[in-house]
C-alpha positions as CSV (number, residue, x, y, z in Angstrom):
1,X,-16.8,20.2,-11.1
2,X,-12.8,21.2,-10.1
3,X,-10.8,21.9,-12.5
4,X,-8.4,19.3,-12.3
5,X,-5.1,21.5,-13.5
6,X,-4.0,24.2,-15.2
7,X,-3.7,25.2,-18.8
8,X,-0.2,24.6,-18.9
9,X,0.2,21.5,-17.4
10,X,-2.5,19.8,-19.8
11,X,-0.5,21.3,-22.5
12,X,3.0,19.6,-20.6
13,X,1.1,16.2,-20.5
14,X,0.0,14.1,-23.0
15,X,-3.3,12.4,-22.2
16,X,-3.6,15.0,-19.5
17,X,-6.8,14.9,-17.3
18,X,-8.7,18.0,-18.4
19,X,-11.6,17.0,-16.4
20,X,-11.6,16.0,-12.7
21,X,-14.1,13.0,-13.3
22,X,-12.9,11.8,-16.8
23,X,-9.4,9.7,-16.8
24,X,-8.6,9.1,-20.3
25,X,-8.3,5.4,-21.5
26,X,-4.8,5.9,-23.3
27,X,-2.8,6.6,-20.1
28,X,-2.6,3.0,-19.0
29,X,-1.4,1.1,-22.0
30,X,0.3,4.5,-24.2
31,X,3.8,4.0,-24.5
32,X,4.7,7.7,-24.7
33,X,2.6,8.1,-20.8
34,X,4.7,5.0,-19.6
35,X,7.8,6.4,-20.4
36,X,7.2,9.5,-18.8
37,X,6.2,8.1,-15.9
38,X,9.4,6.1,-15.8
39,X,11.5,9.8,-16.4
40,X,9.0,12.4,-14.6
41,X,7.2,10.4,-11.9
42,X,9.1,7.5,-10.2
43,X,12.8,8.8,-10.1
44,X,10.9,11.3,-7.6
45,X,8.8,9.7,-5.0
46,X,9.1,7.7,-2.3
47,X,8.8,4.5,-2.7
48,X,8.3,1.7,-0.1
49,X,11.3,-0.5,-1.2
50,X,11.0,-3.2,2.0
51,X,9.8,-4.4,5.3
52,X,12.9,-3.7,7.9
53,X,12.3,-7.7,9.3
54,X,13.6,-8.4,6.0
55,X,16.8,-6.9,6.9
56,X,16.9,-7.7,10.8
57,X,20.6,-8.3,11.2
58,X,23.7,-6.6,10.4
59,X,24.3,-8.0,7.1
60,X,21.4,-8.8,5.6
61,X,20.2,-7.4,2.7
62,X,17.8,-7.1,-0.2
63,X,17.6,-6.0,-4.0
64,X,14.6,-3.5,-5.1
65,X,14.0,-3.2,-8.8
66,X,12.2,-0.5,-10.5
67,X,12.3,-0.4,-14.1
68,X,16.2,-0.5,-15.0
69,X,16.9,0.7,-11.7
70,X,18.2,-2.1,-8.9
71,X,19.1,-0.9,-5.4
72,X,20.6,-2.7,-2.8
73,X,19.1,-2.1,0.7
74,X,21.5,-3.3,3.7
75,X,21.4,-3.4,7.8
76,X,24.6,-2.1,8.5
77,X,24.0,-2.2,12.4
78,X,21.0,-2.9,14.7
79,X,19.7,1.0,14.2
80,X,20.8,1.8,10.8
81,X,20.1,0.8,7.1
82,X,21.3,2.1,4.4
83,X,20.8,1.8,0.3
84,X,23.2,1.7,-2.7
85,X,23.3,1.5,-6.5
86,X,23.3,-1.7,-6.8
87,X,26.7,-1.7,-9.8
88,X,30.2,-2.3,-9.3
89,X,31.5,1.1,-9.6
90,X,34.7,-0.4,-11.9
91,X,32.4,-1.4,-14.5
92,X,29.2,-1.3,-13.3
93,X,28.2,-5.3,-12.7
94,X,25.7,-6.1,-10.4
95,X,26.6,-6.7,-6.9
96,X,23.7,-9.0,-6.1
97,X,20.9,-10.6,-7.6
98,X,18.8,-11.5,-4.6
99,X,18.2,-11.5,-0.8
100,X,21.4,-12.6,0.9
101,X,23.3,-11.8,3.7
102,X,27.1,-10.4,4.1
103,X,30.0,-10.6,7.1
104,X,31.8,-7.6,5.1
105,X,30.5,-6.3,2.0
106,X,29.6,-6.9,-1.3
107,X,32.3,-8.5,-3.8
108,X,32.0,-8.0,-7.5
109,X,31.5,-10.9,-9.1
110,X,33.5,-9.7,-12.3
111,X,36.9,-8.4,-11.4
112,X,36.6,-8.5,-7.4
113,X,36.5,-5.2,-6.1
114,X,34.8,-5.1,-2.9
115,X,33.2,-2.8,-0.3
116,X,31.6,-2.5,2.8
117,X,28.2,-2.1,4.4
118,X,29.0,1.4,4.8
119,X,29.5,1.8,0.8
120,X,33.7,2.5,1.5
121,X,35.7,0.6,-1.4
122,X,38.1,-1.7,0.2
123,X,39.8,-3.2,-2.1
124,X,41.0,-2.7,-5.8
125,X,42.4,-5.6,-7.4
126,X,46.5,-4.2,-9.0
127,X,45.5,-0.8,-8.3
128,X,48.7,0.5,-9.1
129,X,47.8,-0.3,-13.1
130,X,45.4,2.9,-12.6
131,X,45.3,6.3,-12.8
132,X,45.3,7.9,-8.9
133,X,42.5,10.1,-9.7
134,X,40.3,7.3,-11.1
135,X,40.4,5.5,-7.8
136,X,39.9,8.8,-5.8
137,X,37.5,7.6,-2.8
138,X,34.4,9.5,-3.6
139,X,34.2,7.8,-7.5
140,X,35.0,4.4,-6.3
141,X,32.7,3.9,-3.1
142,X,29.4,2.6,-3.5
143,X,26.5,5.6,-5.0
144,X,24.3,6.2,-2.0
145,X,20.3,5.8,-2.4
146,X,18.1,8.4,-0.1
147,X,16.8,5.9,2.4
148,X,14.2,7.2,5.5
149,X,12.3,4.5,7.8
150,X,8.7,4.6,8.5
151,X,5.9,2.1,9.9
152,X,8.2,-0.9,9.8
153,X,9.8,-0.3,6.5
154,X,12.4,1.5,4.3
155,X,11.5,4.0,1.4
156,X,14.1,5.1,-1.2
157,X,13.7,8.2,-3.3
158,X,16.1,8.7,-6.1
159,X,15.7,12.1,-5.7
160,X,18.1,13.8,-3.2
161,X,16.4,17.3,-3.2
162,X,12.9,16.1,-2.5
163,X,10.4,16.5,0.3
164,X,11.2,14.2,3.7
165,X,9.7,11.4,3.3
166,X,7.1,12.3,6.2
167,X,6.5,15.3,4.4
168,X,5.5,13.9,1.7
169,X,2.9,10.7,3.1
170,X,1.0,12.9,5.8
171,X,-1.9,12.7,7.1
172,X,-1.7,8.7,6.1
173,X,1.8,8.4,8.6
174,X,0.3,9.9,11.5
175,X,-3.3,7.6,11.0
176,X,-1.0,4.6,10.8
177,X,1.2,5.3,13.5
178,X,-1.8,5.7,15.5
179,X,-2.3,2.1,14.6
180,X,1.1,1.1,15.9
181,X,1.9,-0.4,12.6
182,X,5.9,-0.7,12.9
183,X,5.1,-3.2,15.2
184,X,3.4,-5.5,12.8
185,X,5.1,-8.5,11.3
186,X,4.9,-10.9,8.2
187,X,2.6,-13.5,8.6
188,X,3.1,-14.5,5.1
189,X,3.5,-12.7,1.4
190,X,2.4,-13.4,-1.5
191,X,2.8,-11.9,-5.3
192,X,1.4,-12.1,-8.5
193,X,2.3,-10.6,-12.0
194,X,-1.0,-8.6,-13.3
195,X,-1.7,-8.3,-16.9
196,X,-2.7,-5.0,-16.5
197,X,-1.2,-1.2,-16.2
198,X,-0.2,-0.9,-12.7
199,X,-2.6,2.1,-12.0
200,X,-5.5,-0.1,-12.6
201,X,-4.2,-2.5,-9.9
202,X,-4.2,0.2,-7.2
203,X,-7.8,1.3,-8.5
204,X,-9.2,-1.7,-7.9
205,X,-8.6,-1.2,-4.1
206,X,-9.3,2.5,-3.8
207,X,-13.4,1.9,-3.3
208,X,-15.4,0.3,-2.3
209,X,-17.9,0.8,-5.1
210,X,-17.5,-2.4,-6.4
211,X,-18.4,-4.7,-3.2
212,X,-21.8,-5.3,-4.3
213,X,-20.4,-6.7,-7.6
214,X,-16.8,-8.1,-7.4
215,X,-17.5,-9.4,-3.3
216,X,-21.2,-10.4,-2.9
217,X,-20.2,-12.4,0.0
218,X,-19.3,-9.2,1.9
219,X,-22.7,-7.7,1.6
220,X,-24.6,-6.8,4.9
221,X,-27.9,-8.6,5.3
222,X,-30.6,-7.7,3.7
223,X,-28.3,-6.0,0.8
224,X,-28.1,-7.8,-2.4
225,X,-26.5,-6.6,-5.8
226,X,-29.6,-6.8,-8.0
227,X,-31.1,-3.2,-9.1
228,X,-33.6,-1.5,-6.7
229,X,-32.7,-3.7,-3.2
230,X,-30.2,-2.0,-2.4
231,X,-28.0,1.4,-2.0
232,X,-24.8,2.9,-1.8
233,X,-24.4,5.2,1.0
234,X,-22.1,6.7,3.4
235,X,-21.9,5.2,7.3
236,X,-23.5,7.2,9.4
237,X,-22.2,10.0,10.8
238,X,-22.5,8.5,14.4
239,X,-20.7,5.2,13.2
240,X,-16.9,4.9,14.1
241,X,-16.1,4.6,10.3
242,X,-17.2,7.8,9.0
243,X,-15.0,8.0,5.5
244,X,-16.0,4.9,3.5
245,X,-19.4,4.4,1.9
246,X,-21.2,0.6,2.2
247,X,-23.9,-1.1,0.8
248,X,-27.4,-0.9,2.5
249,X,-29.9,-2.6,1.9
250,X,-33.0,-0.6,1.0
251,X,-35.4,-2.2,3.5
252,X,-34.5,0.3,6.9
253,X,-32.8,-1.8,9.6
254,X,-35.4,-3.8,12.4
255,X,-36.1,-0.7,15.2
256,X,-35.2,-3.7,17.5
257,X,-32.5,-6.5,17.1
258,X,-31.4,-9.9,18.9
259,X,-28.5,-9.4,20.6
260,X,-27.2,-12.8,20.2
261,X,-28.1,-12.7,16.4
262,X,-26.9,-9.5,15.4
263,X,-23.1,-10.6,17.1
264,X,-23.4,-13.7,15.4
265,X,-23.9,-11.9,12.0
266,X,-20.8,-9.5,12.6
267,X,-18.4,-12.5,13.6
268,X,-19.7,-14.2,10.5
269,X,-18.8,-10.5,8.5
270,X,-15.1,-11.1,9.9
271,X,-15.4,-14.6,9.4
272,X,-15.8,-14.5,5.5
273,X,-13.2,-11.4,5.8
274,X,-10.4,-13.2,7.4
275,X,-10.6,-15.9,5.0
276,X,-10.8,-13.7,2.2
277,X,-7.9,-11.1,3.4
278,X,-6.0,-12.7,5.9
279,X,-4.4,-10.2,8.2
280,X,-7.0,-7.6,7.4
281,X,-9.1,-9.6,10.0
282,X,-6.5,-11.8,11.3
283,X,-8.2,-15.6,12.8
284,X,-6.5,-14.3,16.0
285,X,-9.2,-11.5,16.2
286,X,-11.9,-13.8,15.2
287,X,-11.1,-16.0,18.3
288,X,-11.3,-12.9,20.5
289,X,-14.8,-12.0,18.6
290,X,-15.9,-16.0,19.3
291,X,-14.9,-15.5,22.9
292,X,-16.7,-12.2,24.1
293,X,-19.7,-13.7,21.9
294,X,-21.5,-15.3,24.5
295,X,-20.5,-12.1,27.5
296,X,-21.7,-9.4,25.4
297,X,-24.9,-7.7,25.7
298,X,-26.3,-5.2,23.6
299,X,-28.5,-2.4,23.1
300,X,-31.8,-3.3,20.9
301,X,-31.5,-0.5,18.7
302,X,-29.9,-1.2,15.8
303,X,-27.8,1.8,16.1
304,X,-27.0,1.3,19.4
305,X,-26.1,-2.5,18.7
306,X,-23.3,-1.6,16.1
307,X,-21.4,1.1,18.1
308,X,-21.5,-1.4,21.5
309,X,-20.5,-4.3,19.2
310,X,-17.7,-2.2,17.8
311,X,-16.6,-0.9,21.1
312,X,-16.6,-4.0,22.8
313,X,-14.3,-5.7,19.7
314,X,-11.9,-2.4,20.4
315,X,-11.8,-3.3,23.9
316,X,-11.5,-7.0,23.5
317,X,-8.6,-6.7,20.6
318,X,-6.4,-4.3,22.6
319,X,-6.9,-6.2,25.7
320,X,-5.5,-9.4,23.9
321,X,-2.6,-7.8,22.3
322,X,-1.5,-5.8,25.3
323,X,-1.7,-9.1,27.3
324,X,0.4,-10.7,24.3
325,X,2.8,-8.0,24.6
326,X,2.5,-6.5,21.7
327,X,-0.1,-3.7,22.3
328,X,-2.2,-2.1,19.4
329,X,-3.4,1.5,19.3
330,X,-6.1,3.1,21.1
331,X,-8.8,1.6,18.7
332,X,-11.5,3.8,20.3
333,X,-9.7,6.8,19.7
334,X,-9.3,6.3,16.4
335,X,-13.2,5.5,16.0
336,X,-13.4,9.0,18.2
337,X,-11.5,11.0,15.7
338,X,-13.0,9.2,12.6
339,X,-9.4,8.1,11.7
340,X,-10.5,3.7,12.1
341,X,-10.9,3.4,8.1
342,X,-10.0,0.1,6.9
343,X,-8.4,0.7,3.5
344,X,-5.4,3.2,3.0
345,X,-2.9,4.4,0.2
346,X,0.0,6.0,0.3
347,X,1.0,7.2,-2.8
348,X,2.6,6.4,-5.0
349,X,2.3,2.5,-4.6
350,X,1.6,1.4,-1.4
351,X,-1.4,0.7,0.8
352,X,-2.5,-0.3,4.3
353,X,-5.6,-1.9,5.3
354,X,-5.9,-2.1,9.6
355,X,-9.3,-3.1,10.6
356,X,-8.3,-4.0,14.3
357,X,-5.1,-5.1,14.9
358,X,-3.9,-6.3,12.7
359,X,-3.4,-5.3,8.6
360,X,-3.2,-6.4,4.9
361,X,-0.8,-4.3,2.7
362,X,-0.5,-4.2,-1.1
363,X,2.6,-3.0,-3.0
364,X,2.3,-2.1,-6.8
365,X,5.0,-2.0,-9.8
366,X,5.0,-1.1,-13.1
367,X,6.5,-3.9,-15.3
368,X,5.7,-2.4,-18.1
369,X,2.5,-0.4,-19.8
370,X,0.4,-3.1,-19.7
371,X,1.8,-5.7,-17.0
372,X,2.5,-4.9,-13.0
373,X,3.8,-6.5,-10.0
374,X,1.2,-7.0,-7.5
375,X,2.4,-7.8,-3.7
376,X,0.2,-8.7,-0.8
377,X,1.4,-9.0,2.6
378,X,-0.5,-10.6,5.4
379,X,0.6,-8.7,8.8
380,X,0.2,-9.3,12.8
381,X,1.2,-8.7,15.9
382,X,3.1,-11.4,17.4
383,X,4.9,-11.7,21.8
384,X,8.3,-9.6,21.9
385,X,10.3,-13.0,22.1
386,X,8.6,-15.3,19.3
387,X,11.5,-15.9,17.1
388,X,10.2,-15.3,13.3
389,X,11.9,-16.7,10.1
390,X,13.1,-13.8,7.4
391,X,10.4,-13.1,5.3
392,X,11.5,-14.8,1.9
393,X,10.4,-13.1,-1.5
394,X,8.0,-14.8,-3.0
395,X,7.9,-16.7,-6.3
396,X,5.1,-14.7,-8.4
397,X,1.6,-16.7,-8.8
398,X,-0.9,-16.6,-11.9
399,X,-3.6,-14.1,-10.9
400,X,-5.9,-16.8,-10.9
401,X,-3.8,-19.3,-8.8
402,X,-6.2,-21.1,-5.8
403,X,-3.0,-20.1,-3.5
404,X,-5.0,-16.3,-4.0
405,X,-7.3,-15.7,-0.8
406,X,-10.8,-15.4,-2.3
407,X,-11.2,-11.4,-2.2
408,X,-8.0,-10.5,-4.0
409,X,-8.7,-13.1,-6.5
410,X,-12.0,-11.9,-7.3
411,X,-10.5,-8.5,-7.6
412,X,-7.9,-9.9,-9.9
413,X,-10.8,-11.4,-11.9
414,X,-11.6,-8.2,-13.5
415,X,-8.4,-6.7,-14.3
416,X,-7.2,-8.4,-17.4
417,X,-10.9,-7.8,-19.0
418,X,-10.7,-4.3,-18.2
419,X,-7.2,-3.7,-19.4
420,X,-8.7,-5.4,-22.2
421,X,-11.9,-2.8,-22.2
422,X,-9.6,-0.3,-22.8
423,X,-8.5,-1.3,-26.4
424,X,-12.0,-1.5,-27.5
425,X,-13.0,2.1,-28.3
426,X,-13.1,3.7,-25.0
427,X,-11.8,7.5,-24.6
428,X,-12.5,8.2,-21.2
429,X,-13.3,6.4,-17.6
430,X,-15.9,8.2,-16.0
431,X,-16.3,8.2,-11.8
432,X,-18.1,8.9,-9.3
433,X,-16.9,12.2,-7.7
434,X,-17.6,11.6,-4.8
435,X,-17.1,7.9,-4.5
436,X,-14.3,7.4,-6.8
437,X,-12.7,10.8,-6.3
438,X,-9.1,9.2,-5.4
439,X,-8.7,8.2,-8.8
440,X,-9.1,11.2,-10.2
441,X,-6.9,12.6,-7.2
442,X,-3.6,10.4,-7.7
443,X,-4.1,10.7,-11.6
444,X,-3.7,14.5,-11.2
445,X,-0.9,14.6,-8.8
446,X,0.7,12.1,-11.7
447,X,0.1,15.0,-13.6
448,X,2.0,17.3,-11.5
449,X,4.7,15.1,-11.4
450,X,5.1,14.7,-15.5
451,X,4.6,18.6,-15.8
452,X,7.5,19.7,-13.7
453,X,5.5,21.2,-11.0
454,X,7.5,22.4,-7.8
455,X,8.4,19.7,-5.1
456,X,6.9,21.7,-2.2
457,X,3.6,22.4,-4.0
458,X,3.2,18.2,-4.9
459,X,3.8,17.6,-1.7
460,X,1.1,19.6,-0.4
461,X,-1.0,17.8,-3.4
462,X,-0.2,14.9,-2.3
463,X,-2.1,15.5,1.3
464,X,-4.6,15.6,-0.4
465,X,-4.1,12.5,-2.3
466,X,-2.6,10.1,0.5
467,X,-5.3,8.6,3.1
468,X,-8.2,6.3,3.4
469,X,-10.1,5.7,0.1
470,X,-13.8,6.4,-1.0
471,X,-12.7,10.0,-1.2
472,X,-14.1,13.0,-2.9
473,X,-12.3,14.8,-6.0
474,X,-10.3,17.2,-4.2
475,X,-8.8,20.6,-5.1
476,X,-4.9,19.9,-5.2
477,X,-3.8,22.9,-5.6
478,X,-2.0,22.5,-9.1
């Protein structure tokens, strides 16, 4: 087993992971750990603060929060955004509350200073009843926020002498941008608040382990979740998807199949899928699987049958889009460089999940030790000139709402019992290395973080941690 870090960062960390495939209990719900997180780990990282279509004219803005911290992120022209402190710089009210938009700048609300889009004060109301120097330009305009663009949105770090922000999310940028992913726009967004620590919420998605459990519908046929009918294995290495382990079932597959029934069990699959995850599927790829249905022909080994299939969806997707206008990625070359994996993280709280052309995407913050704000996004591609309305932040639903599409609420079904779980006695979760190696992965580059371990060497950690999930426990380096 790896050791997960050194001596002296266990003995920097409380609740340190000593051992790669043990995550002790106390680090989701001690007070101490959140804290430090708050000081050590966030005012450092990148953090995906928006989509840019919610900021898509000069003018419009948004407010991220992160613990006490609230940033204002503006358009200031049709190439640029920018982010600010979001305080008056007099005596340090709150610009905005909300999504808004502005024709010249933020006001205070309090005494009515005001600046521009570009952060430059403007106006002081009786400045002359001040001392010169306290209205010296640099103390009086708006504090900047480090702001860099990627994949359709904008991350803030709080942290002016970290890594780039590219730096710092590779290989997961340049898998995505193989995807074309700035392209993609809201379909719609939805959010909920978790009563849970906001590391379980992003372990729920990172494998795929629990399908036969928490998803039954999802299963293949012939797999079932009860003991000794099926197994958990990794795809075949001559599959397309060559990162993520599935369920099998244990009886091998038929040495021949039916063409016609072996397409019609796959559009099912991405049937259940797109009403379960939306834009991870989206209906619009459905129709295109419906519509090659009765045109394609496939090989009768079962093998065979699943790389055609696949390559004739590729085909079929990027055709549609490209005729739409809005062209995907190369599909096949993804498959060909094993890059097409369906689930993705960035870390520290962000993920991407592309099965065609479309996506899902989850966003994760801490509210506190025990309760997190959990945002999905449905994403597509939509023609060049279809006029699309703002994306409005939404009002946060009860984790068990019926609004919840049926996969995330299943997910969500288990989180408050195993936040829960944790009270009860536990000392330690206990994974799978090689199927639930991210966990342990992210939970040591946390580690890194809280220890004070140099910028360049957790970004090179963080290669390592960033990607699709089902992954190993990996050797970070720290």
């Amino acid at each position: 087993m790896i050791t997960p870090t050194s001596p002296d960062i266990r003995g920097k960390v409380p609740h340190a992971v000593e051992r790669a495939d043990q995550i002790p209990a106390r680090r989701y719900y001690d007070a101490e750990f959140y804290e430090l997180e708050k000081e050590k780990l966030w005012p450092h990282v990148w953090q995906m603060a928006c989509r840019l279509e919610e900021v898509p004219r000069p003018g419009d803005y948004i407010v991220y929060r992160i613990f006490d911290k609230s940033v204002i992120v503006v358009r200031t022209d049709d190439d640029s955004v920018k982010a600010y402190h979001n305080h008056c710089r007099h005596r340090g009210v709150e610009l905005v509350a909300s999504q808004g938009h502005t024709r010249g700048g933020f006001i205070c609300p309090f005494h009515g200073w005001r600046w521009d889009v570009d952060g430059k004060n403007t106006f002081v109301f009786e400045p002359e009843t001040f001392a010169p120097e306290t209205l010296c330009e640099a103390e009086i305009n708006l504090k900047p926020v480090r702001l860099e663009t990627w994949g359709g949105c904008a991350f803030i770090n709080f942290d002016d002498n970290a890594p780039t922000l590219r730096e710092s999310i590779e290989p997961f940028a340049s898998q995505m941008d193989m995807h074309k992913v700035e392209d993609l726009k809201v379909e719609w967004w939805l959010s909920a608040r978790l009563p849970c620590n906001w590391k379980l919420a992003m372990e729920a998605f990172m494998e795929g382990y629990h399908v036969a459990t928490t998803h039954p519908q999802l299963l293949p046929p012939g797999a079932t979740n009860r003991p000794g009918e099926s197994r958990y294995l990794p795809m075949p290495p001559d599959m397309a998807i060559t990162s993520l382990w599935l369920t099998f079932g244990t009886t091998p597959p038929p040495a021949e199949v039916d063409s016609r029934a072996f397409i019609d069990a796959n559009i099912e699959y991405l049937n259940v899928l797109s009403e379960g995850m939306a834009g991870m599927t989206h209906q619009q790829e459905l129709d295109v699987a419906r519509a090659i249905a009765p045109h394609t022909k496939l090989p009768s080994d079962f093998m065979g049958a699943a790389i055609a299939w696949r390559r004739a969806m590729n085909d079929a997707v990027m055709d549609y889009y490209a005729k739409m206008g809005a062209p995907t990625g190369d599909l096949n070359a993804l498959d060909a460089a094993g890059m097409a994996n369906s689930v993705n993280f960035c870390f520290p709280h962000y993920f991407l999940l592309p099965m065609f052309g479309s996506a899902s995407s989850y966003r994760i913050r801490p509210l506190g030790p025990e309760e997190c704000l959990f945002e999905l996004w449905s994403l597509t591609r939509y023609p060049p000139d279809a006029e699309r309305p703002r994306p409005q932040p939404p009002k946060p639903l009860e984790f068990d709402d019926p609004a919840w599409p049926a996969i995330p609420k299943q997910d969500f079904s288990n989180l408050p019992r195993q936040q829960r779980g944790l009270h009860a006695g536990l000392d330690v979760l206990r994974l799978s290395h090689e199927m639930e190696g991210m966990i342990s992965n992210y939970h040591r580059l946390i580690d890194g973080y809280l220890a004070g371990v140099d910028k360049d060497r957790l970004a090179q950690a963080g290669r390592q941690v960033s990607g699709a999930i089902d992954a190993p426990i990996r050797d970070l380096g720290l």
